[in-house]
Residue frames as a rotation matrix with the C-alpha (Angstrom) as fourth column:
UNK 1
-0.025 -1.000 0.006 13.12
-0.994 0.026 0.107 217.60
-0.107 -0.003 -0.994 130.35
UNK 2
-0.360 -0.216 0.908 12.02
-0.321 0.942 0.097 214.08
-0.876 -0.256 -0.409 130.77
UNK 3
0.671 0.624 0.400 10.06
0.238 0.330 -0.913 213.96
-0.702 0.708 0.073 127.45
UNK 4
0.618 -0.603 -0.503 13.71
-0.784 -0.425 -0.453 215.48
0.060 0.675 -0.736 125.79
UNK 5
-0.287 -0.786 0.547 15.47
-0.883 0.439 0.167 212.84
-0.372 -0.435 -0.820 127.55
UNK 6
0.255 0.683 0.685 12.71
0.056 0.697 -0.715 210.09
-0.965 0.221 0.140 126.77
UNK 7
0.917 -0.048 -0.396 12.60
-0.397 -0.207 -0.894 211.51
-0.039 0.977 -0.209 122.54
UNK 8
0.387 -0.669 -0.634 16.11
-0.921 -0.242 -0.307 211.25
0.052 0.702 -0.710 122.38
UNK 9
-0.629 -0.138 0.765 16.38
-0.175 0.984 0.034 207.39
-0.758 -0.112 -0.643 123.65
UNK 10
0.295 0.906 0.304 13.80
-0.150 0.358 -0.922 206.69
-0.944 0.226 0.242 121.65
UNK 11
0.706 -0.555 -0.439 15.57
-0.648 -0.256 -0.717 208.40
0.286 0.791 -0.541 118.33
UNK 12
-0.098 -0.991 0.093 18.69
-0.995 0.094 -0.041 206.64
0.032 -0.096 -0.995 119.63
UNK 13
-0.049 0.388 0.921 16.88
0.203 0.906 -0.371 202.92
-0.978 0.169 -0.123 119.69
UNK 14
0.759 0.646 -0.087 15.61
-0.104 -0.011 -0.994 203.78
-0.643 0.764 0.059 116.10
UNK 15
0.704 -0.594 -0.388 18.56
-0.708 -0.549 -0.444 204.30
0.051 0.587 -0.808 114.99
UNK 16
-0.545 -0.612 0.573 20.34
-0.566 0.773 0.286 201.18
-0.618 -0.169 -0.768 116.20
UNK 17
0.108 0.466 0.878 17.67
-0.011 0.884 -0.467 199.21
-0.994 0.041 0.101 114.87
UNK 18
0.735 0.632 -0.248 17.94
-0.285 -0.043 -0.957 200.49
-0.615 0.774 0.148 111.82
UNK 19
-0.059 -0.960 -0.275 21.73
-0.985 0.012 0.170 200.08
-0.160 0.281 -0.946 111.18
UNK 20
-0.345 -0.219 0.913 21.13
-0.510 0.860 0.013 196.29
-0.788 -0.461 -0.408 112.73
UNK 21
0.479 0.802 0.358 18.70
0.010 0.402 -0.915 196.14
-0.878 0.442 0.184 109.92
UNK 22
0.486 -0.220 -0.846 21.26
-0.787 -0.531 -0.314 197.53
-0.380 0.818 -0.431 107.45
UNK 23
-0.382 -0.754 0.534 23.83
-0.857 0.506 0.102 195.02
-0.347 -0.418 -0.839 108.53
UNK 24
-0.423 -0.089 0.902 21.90
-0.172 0.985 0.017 192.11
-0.890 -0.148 -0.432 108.53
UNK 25
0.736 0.336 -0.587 20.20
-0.634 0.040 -0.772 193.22
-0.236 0.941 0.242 104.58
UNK 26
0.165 -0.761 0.627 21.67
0.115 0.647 0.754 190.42
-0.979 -0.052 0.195 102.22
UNK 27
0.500 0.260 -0.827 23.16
-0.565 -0.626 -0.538 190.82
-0.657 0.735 -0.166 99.47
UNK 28
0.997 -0.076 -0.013 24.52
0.044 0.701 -0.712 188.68
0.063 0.710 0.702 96.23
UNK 29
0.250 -0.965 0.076 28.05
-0.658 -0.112 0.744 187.89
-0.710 -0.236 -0.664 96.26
UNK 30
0.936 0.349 -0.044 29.37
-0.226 0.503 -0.834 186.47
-0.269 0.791 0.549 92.91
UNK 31
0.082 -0.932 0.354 32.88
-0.315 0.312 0.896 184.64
-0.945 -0.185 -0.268 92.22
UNK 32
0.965 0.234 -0.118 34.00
-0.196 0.345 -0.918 184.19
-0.174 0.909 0.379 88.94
UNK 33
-0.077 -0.991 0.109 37.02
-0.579 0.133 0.804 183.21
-0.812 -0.001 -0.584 86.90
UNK 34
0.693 -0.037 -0.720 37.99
-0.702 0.195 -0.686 181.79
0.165 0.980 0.109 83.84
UNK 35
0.268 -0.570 0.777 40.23
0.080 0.817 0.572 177.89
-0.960 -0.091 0.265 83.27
UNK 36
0.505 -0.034 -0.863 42.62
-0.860 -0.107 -0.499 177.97
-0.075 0.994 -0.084 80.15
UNK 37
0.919 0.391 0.048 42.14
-0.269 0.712 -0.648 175.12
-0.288 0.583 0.760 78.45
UNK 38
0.559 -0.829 -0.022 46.16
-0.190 -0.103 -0.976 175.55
0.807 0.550 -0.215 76.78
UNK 39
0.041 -0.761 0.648 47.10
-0.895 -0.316 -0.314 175.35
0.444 -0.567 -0.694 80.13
UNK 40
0.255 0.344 0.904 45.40
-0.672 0.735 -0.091 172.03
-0.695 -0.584 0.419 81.95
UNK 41
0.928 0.373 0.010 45.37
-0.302 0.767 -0.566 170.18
-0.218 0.522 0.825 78.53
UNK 42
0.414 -0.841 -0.349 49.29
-0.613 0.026 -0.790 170.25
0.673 0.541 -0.505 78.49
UNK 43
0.017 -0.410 0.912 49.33
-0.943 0.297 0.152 168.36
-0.333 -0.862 -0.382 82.06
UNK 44
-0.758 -0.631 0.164 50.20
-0.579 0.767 0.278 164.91
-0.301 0.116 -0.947 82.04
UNK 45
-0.747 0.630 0.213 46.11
0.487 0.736 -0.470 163.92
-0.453 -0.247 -0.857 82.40
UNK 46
-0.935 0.143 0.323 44.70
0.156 -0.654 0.740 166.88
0.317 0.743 0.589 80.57
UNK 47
0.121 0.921 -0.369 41.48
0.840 0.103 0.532 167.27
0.528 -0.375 -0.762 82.88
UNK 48
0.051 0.283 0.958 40.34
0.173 -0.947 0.271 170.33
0.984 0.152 -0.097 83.82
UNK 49
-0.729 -0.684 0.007 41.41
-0.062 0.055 -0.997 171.26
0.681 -0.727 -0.082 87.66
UNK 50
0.063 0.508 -0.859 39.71
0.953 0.224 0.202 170.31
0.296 -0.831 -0.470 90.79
UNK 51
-0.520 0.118 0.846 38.15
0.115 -0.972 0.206 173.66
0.846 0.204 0.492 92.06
UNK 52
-0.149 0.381 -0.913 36.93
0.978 0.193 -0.079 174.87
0.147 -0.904 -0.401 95.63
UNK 53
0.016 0.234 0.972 35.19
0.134 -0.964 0.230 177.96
0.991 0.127 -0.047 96.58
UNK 54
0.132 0.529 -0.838 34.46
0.901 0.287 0.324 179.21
0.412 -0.799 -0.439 100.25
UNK 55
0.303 0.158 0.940 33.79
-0.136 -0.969 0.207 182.23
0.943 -0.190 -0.272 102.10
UNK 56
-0.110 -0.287 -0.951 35.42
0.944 0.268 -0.190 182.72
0.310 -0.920 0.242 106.18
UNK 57
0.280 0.784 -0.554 33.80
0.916 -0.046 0.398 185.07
0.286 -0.619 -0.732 108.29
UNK 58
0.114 -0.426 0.898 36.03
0.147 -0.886 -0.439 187.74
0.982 0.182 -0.038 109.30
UNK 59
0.061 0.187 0.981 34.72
-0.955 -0.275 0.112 188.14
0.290 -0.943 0.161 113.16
UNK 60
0.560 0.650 0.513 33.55
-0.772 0.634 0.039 184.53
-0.300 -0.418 0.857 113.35
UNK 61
-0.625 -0.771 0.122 35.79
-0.573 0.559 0.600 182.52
-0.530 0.305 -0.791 111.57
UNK 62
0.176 0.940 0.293 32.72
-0.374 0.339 -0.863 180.94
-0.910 0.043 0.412 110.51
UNK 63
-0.856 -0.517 -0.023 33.24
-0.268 0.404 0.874 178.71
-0.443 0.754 -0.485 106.91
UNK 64
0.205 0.964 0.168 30.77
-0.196 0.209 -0.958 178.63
-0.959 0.164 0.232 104.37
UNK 65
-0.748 -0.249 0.615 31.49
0.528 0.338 0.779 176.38
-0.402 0.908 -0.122 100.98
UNK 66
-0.423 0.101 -0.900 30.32
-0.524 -0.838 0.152 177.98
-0.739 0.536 0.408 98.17
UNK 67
0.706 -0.115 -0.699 31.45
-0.645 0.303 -0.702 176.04
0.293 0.946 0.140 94.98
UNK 68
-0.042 -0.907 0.419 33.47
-0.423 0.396 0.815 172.33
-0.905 -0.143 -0.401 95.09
UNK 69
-0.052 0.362 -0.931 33.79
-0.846 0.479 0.233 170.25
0.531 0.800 0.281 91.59
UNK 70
0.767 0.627 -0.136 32.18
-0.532 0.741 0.410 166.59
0.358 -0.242 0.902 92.05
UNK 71
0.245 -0.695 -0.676 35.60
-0.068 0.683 -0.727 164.72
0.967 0.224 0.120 92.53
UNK 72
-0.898 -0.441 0.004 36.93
0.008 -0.026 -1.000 166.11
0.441 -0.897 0.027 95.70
UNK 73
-0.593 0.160 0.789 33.68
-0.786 -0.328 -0.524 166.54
0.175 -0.931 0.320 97.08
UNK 74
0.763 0.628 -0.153 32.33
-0.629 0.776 0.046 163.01
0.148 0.061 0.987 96.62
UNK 75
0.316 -0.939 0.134 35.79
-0.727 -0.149 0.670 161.32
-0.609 -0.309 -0.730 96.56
UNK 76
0.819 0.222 0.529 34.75
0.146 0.811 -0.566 159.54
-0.555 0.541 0.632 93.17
UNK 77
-0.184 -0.767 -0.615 38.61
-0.928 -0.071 0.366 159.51
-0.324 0.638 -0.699 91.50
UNK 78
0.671 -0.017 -0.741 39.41
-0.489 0.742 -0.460 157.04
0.558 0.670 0.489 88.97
UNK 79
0.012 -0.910 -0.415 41.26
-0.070 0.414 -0.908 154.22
0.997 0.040 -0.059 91.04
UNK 80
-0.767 -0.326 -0.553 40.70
0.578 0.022 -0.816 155.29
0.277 -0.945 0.172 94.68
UNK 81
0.460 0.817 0.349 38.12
0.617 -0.576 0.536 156.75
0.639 -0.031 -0.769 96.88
UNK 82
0.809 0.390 -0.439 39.94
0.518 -0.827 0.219 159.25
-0.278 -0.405 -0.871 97.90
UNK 83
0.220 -0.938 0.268 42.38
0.927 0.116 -0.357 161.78
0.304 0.327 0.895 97.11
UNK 84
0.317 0.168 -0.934 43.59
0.874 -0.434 0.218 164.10
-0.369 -0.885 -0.284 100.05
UNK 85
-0.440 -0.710 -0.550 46.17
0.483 -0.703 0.521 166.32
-0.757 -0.037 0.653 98.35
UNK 86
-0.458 -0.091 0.884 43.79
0.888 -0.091 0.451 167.89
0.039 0.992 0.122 95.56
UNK 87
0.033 0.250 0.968 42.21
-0.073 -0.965 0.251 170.36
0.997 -0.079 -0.013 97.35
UNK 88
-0.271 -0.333 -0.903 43.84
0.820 0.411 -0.398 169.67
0.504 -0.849 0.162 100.87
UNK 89
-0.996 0.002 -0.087 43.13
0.058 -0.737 -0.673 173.55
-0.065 -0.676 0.734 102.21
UNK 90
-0.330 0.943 -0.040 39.41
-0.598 -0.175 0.782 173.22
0.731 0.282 0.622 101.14
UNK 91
0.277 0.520 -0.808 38.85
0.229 0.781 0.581 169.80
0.933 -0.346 0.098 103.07
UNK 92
-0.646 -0.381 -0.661 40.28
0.686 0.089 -0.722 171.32
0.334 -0.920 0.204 106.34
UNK 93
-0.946 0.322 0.028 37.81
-0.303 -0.854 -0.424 174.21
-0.112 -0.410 0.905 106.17
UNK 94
-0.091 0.818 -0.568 35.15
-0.454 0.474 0.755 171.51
0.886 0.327 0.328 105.26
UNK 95
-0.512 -0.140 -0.848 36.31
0.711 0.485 -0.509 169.67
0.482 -0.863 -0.149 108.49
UNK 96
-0.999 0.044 0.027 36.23
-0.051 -0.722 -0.690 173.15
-0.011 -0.691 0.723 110.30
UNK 97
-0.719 0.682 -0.133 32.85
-0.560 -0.456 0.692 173.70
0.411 0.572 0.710 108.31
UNK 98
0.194 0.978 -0.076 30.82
-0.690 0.191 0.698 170.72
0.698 -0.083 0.712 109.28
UNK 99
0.155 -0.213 0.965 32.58
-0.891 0.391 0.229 168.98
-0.426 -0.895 -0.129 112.49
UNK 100
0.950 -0.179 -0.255 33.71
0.117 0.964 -0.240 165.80
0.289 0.198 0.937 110.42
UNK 101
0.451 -0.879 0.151 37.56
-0.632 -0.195 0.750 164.84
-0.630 -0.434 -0.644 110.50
UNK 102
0.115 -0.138 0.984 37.43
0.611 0.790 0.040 162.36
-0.783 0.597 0.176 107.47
UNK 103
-0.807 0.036 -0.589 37.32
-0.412 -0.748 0.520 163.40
-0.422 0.663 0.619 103.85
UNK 104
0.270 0.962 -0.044 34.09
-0.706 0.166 -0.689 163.18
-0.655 0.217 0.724 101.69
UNK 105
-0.922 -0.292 0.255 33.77
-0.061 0.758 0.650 159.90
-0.382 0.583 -0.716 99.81
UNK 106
-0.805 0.591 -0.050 30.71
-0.111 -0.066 0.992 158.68
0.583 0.804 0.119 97.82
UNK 107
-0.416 0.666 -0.619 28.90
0.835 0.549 0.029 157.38
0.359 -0.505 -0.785 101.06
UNK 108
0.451 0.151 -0.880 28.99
0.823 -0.451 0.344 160.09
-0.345 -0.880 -0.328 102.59
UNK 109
-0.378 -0.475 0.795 29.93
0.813 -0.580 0.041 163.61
0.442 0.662 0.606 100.25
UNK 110
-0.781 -0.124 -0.612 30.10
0.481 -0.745 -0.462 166.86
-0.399 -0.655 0.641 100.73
UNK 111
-0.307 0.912 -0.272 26.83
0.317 -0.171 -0.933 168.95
-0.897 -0.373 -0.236 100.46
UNK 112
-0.181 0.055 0.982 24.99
0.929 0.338 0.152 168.49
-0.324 0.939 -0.112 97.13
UNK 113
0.900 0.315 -0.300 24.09
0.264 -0.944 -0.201 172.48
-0.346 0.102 -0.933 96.82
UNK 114
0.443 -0.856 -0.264 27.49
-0.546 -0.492 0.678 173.75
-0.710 -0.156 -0.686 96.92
UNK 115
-0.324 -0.871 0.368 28.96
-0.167 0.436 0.884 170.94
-0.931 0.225 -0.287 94.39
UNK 116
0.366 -0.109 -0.924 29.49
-0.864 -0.408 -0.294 171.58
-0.345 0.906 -0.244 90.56
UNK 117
0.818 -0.325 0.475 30.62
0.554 0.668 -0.497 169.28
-0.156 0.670 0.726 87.61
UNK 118
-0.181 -0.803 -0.568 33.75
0.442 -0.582 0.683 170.12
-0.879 -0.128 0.460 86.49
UNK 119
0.018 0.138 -0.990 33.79
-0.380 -0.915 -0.134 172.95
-0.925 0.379 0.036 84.06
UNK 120
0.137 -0.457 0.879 33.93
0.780 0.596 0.189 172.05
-0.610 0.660 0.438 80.41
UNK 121
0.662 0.439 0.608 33.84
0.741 -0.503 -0.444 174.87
0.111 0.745 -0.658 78.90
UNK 122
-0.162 -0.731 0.663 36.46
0.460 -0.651 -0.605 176.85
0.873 0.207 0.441 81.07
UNK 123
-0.213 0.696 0.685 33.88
-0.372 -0.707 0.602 179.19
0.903 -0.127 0.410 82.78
UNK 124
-0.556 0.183 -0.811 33.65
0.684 0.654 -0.321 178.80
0.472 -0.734 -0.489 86.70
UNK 125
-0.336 0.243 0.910 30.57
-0.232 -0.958 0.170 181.00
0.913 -0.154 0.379 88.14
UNK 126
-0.585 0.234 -0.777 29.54
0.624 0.742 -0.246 180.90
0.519 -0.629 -0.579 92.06
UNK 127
-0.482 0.440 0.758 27.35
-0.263 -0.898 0.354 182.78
0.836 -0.029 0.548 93.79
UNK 128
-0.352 0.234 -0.906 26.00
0.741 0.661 -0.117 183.21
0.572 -0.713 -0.406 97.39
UNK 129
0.531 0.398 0.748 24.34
-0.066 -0.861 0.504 185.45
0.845 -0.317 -0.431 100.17
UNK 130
-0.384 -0.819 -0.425 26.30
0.773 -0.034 -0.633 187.29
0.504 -0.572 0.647 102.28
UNK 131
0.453 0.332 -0.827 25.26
0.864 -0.393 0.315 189.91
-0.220 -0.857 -0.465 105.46
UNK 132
0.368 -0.447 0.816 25.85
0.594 -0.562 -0.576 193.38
0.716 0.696 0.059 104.16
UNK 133
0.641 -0.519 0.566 28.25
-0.666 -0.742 0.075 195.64
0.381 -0.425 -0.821 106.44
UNK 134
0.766 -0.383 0.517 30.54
-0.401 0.345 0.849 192.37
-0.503 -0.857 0.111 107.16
UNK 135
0.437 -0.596 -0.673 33.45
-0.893 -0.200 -0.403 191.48
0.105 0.777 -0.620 106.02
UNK 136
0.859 0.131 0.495 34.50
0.007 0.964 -0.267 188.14
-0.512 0.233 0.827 104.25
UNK 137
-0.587 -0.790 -0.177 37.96
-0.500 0.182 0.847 186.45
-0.636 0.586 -0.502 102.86
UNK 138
0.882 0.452 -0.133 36.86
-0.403 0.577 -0.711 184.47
-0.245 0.680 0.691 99.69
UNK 139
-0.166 -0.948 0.270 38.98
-0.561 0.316 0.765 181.77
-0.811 -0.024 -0.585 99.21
UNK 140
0.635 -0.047 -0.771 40.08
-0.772 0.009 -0.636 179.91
0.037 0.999 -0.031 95.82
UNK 141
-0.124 -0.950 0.288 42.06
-0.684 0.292 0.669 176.65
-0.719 -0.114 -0.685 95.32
UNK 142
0.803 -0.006 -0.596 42.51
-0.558 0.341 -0.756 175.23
0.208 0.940 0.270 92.16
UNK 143
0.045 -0.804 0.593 44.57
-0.544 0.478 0.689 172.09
-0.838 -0.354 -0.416 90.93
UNK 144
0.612 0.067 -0.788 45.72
-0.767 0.293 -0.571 170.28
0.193 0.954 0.231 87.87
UNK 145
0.654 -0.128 0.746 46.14
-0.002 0.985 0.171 166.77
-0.757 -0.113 0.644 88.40
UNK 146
0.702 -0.269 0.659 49.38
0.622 0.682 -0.384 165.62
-0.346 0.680 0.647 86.69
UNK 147
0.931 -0.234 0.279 51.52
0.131 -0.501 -0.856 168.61
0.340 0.833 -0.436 85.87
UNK 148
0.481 -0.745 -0.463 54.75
0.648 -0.053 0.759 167.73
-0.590 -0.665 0.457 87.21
UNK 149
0.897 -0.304 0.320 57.65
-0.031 -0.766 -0.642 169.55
0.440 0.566 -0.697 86.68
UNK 150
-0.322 -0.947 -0.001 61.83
-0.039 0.014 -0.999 170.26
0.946 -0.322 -0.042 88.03
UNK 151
-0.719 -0.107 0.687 60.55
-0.562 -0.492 -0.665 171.22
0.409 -0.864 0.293 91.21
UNK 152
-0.050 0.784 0.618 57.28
-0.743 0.384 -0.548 169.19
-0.667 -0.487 0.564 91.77
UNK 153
-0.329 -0.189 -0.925 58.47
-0.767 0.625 0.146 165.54
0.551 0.758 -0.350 90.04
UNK 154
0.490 0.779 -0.391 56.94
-0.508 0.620 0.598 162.02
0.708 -0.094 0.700 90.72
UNK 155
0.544 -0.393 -0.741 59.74
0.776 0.572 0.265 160.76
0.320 -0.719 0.616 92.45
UNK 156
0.878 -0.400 0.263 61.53
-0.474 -0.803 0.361 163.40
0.067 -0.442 -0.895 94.76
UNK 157
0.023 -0.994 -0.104 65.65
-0.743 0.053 -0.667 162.98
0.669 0.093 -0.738 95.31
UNK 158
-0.330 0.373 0.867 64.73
-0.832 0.319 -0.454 161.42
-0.446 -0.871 0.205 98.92
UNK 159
-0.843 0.257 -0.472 63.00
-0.060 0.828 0.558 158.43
0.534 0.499 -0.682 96.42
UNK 160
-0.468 0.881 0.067 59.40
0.474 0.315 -0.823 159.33
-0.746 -0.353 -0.565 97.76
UNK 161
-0.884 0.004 0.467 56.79
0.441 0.333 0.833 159.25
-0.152 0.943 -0.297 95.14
UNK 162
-0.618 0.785 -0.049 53.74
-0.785 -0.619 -0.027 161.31
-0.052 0.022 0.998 93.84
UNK 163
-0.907 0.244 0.343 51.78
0.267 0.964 0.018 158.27
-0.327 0.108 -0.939 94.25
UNK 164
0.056 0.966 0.253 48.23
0.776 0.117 -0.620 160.21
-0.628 0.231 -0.743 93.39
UNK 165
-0.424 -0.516 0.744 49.64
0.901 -0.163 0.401 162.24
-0.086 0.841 0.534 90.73
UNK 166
0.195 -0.016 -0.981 49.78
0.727 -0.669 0.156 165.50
-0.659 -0.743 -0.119 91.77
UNK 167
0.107 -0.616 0.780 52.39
0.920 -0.235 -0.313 167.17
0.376 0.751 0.542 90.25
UNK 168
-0.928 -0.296 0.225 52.32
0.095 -0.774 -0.626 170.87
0.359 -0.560 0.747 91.29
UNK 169
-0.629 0.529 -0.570 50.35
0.766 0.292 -0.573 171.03
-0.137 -0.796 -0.589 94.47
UNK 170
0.368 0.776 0.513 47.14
0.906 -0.423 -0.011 173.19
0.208 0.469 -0.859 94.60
UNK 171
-0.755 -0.287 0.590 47.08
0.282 -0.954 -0.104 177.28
0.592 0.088 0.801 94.19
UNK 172
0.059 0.924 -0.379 45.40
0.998 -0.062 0.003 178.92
-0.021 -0.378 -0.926 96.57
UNK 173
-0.652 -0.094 0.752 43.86
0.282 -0.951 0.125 182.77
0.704 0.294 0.647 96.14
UNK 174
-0.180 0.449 -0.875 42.33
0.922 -0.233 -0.309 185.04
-0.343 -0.863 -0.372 98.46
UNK 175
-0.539 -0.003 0.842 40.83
0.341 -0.915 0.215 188.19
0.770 0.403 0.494 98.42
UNK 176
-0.839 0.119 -0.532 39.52
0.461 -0.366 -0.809 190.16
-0.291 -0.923 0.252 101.52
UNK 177
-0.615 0.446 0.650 35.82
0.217 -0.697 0.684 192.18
0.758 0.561 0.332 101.03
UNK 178
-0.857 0.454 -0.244 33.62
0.203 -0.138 -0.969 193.69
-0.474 -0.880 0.026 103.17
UNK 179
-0.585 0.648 0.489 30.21
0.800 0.561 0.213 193.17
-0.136 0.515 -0.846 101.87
UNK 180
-0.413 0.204 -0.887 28.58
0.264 -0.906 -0.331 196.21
-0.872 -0.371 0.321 100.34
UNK 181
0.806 0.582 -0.107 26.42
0.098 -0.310 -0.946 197.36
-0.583 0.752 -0.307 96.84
UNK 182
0.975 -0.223 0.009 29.20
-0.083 -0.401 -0.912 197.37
0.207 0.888 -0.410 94.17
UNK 183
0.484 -0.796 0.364 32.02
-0.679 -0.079 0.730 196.23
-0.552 -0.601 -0.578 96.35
UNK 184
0.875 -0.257 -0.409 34.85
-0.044 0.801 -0.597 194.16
0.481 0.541 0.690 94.51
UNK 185
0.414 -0.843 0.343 37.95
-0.481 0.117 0.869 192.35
-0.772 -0.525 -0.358 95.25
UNK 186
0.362 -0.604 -0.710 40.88
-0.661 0.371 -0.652 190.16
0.657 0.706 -0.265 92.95
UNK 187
0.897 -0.309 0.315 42.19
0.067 0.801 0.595 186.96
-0.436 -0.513 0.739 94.34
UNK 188
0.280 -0.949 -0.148 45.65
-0.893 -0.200 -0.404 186.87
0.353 0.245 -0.903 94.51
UNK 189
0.193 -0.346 -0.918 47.70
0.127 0.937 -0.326 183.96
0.973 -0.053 0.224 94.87
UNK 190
0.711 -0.082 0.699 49.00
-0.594 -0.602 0.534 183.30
0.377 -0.795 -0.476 98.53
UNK 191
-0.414 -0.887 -0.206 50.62
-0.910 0.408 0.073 180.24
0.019 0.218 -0.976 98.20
UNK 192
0.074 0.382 -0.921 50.12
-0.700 0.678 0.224 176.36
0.710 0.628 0.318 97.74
UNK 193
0.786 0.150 0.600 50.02
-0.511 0.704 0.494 172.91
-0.348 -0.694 0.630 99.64
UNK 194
-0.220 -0.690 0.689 52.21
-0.535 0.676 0.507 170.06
-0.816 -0.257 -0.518 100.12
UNK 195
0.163 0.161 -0.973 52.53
-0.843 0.536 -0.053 167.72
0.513 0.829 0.223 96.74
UNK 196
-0.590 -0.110 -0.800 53.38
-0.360 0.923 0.138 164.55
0.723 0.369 -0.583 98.46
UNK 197
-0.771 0.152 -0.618 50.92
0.485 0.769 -0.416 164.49
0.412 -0.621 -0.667 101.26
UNK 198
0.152 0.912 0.382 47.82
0.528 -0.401 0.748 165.89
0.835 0.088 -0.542 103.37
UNK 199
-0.780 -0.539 -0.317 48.50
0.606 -0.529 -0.594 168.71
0.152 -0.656 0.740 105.43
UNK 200
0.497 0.802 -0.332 45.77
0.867 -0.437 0.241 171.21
0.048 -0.407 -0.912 105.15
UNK 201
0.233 -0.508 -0.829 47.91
0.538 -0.643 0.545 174.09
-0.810 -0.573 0.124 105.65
UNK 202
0.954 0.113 0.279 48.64
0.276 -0.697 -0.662 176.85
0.120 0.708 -0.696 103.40
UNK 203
0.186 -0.969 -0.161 52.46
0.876 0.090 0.474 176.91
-0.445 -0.229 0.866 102.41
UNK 204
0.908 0.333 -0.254 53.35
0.173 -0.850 -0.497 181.02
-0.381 0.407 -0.830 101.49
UNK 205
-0.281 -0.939 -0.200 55.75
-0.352 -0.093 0.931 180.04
-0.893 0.332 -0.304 98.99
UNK 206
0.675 0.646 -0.357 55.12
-0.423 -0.058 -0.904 180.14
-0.605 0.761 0.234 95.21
UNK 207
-0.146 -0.920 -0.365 58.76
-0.849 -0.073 0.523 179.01
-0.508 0.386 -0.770 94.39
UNK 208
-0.730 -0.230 0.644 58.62
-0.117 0.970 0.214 176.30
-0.674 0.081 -0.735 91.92
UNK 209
0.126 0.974 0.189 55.32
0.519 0.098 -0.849 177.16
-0.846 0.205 -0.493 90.16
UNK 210
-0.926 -0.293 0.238 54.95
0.293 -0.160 0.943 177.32
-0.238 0.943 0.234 86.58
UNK 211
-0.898 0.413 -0.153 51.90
-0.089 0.170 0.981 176.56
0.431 0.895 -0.116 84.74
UNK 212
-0.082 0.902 -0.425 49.56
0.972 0.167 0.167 176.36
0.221 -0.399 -0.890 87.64
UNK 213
-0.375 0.160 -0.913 49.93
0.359 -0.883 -0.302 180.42
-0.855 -0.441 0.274 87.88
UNK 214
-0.713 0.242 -0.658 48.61
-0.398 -0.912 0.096 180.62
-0.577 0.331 0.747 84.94
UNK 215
-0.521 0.854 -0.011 45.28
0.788 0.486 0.378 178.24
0.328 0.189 -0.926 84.82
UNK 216
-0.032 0.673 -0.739 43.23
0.903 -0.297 -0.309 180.55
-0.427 -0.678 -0.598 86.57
UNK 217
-0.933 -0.307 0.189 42.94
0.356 -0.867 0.348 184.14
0.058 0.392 0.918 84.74
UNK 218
-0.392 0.632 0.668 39.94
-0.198 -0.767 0.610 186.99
0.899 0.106 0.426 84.78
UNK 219
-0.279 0.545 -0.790 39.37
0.909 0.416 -0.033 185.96
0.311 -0.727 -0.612 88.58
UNK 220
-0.597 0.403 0.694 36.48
-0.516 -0.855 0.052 188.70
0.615 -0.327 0.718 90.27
UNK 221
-0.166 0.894 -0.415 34.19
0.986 0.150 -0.071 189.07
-0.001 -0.421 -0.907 93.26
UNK 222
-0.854 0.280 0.438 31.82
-0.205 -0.956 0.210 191.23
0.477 0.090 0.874 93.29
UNK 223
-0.782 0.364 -0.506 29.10
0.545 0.006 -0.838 192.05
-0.302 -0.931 -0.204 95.40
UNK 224
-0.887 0.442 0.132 25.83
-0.063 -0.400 0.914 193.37
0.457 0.803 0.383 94.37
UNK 225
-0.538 0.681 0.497 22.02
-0.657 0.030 -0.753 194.16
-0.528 -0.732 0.431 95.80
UNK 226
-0.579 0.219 0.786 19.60
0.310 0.950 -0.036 191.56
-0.754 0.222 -0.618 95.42
């Protein structure tokens, strides 16, 4: 009886360990997406959009950048060394991410792995390891400098000004996966940020948005063994 009792702890240890092992197997996790060109080049500055990837934990809350383009995460703009409102939900989860409370500037940028030229071509690919059996939001926030519009104009009614030429404030997408061989997700919009100022926060209102819903097009994660 004690050698049935003994076997089956034993079998029942093996068997944890081996899940733990499943769990903790990594696997490739790939973000993609596509920038039209017809859309950015019609903004006031025609430059392709400031772009931020990152992944958030699920259990942990944990934040792990991915993909930023060189601008926001160095804070080399033409004119100023910094500019808060271009990817304003990225740089709070960059705060969260590495205990700062500034924003990245040239002294002192945000980690050279993770940070990309902007696209020329369109084409934005990222790609990272992720803990298979856990599940991850993948976040997206894109911005075109300069595309005002009725709703998101340089000088509001109130007579305060887009002074770093915003225009409509960034888009941010999400998409929810739980990390597995062949698993995919779609980023969907969820809503955007503040145009005249730095908040960080994620407003879940799309009202007012033109042309920045439709920079961003063939967005996919997918998930894949190494």
């Amino acid at each position: 009886m004690r050698y049935l009792t003994l076997l089956t702890f034993c079998l029942a240890l093996l068997a944890t360990v081996s899940l733990r092992a499943q769990t903790s197997d990594s696997l490739k996790l790939e973000i993609s997406f596509n920038q039209d060109p017809a859309v950015y080049e019609e903004s006031d500055y025609g430059e392709a959009p400031q772009v931020a990837v990152w992944l958030v934990d699920s259990l942990s809350g944990q934040v792990r950048t991915v993909y930023v383009t060189y601008r926001t995460a160095s804070g080399d703009f033409y004119g100023k060394t910094e500019c808060p409102v271009s990817l304003p939900v990225w740089i709070a989860a960059w705060r969260h991410e590495t205990g700062r409370t500034d924003f990245p500037t040239l002294r002192d940028k945000a980690a050279e792995a993770v940070t990309r030229a902007t696209s020329q071509d369109g084409k934005v690919h990222a790609e990272t390891k992720v803990a298979a059996g856990q599940r991850y939001l993948c976040y997206i926030e894109m911005n075109v400098a300069g595309d005002f519009n009725s709703a998101y104009p340089f000088e509001r009614q109130d007579g305060t000004l887009d002074n770093h030429g915003n225009g409509q404030p960034s888009l941010v997408y999400r998409a929810a996966l739980t990390a597995a061989d062949g698993a995919t997700a779609v980023p969907e919009p969820v809503g955007r940020t503040e145009q005249y100022g730095y908040t960080g926060e994620i407003i879940h209102d799309l009202q007012g948005l033109d042309s920045a819903l439709k920079c961003l097009t063939s967005l996919a994660v997918t998930c894949s063994a190494n």
